[in-house]
C-alpha positions in Angstrom: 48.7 -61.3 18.8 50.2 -60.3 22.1 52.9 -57.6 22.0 54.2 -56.3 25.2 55.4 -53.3 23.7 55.1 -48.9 24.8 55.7 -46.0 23.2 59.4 -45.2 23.0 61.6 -42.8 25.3 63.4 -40.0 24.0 66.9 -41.5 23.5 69.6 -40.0 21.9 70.2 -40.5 17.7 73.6 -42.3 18.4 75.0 -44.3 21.2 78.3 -45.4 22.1 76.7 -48.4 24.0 73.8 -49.5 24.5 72.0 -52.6 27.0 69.9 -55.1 24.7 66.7 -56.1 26.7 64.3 -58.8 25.4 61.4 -60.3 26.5 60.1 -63.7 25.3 58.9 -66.8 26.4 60.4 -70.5 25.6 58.2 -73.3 24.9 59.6 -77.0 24.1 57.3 -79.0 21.9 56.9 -82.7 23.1 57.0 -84.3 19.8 60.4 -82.8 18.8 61.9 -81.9 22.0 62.4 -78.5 20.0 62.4 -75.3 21.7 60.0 -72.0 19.7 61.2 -68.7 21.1 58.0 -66.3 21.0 59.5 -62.4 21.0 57.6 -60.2 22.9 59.8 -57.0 22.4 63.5 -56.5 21.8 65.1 -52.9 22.6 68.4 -51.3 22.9 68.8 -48.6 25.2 71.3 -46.2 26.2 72.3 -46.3 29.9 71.5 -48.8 32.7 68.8 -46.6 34.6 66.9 -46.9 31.3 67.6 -50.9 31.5 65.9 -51.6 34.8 62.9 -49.0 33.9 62.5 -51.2 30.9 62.8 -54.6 33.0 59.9 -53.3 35.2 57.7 -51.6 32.6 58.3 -55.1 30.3 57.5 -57.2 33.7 54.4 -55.0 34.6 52.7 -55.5 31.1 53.8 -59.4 30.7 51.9 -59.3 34.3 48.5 -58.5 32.8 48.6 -61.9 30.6 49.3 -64.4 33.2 47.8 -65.6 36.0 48.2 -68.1 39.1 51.6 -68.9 40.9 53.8 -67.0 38.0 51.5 -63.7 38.7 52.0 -63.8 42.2 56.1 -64.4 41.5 55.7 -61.1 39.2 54.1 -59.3 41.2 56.0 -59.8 44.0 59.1 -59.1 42.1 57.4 -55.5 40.9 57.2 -54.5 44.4 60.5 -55.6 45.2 63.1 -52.5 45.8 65.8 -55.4 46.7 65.3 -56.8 43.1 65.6 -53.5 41.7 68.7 -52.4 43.6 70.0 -56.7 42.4 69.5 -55.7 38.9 71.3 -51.9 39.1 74.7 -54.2 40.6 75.0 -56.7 38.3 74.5 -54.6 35.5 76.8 -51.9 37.2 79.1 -54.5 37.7 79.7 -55.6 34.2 77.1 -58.8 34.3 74.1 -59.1 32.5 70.4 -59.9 34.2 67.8 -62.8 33.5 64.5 -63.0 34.9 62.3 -66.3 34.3 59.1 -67.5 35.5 57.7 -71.0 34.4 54.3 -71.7 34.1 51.9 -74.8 34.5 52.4 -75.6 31.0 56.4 -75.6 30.8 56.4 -72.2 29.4 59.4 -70.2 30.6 59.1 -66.0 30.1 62.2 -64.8 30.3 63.0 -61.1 30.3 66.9 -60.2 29.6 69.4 -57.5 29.7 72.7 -57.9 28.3 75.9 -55.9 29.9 76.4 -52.4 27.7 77.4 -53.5 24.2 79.0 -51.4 21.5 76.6 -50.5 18.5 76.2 -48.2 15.8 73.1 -46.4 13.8 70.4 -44.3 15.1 67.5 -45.6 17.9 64.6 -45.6 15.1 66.7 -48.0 13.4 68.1 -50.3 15.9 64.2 -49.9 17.5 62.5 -51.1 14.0 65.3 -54.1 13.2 64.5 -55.1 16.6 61.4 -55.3 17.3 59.2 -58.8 16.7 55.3 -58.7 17.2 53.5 -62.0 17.7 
């Protein structure tokens, strides 16, 4: 089972909006042509500063599990203050932010943050609905 997954911040008990940030990876299966979505962790979280920590936190554990070409695209990406200050604009801006990195194998990990959404109900709940361990 592989769960890319940390302790949680402090966040407040209600938000306004909130950015939804997943990580998973996409696989298409040769037989069917059908596409499996493995979750790695799902959040919502309350401001866009919070977004890009998560991005790089989610990025910097998904890291540890791969290896070759895609680890060097990661890594490089980590260290990347220009990627960082990318993600702050569009998200700033109103637009939300995809990261993906294909392996070998056709597998695409894909991390994602949507622009701030409306929602309702405390953190622990929207944390615990959300999250998907493989």
């Amino acid at each position: 089972m592989l769960t890319i997954e940390r302790g949680s911040r402090q966040q407040p008990s209600r938000w306004t909006y909130a950015h939804q940030c997943e990580a998973f990876a996409v696989a298409t299966s040769k037989q069917s042509h059908a596409l499996d979505i493995f979750w790695f962790s799902r959040s919502l979280v309350p401001n866009t500063h919070d977004a890009v920590e998560w991005v790089f936190d989610r990025l910097e554990l998904l890291a540890l599990n791969l290896n070759g070409p895609i680890l060097e695209r990661a890594t490089l990406w980590l260290r990347s203050v220009d990627a960082q200050r990318r993600i702050y604009s569009r998200l700033y801006s109103g637009e939300g932010f995809t990261f993906e990195a294909p392996d070998a194998s056709g597998v695409v990990y894909m991390l994602s943050v949507s622009p701030p959404e409306y929602c309702e109900g405390t953190s622990s709940e929207n944390s615990k609905a959300s999250r998907r361990k493989l």
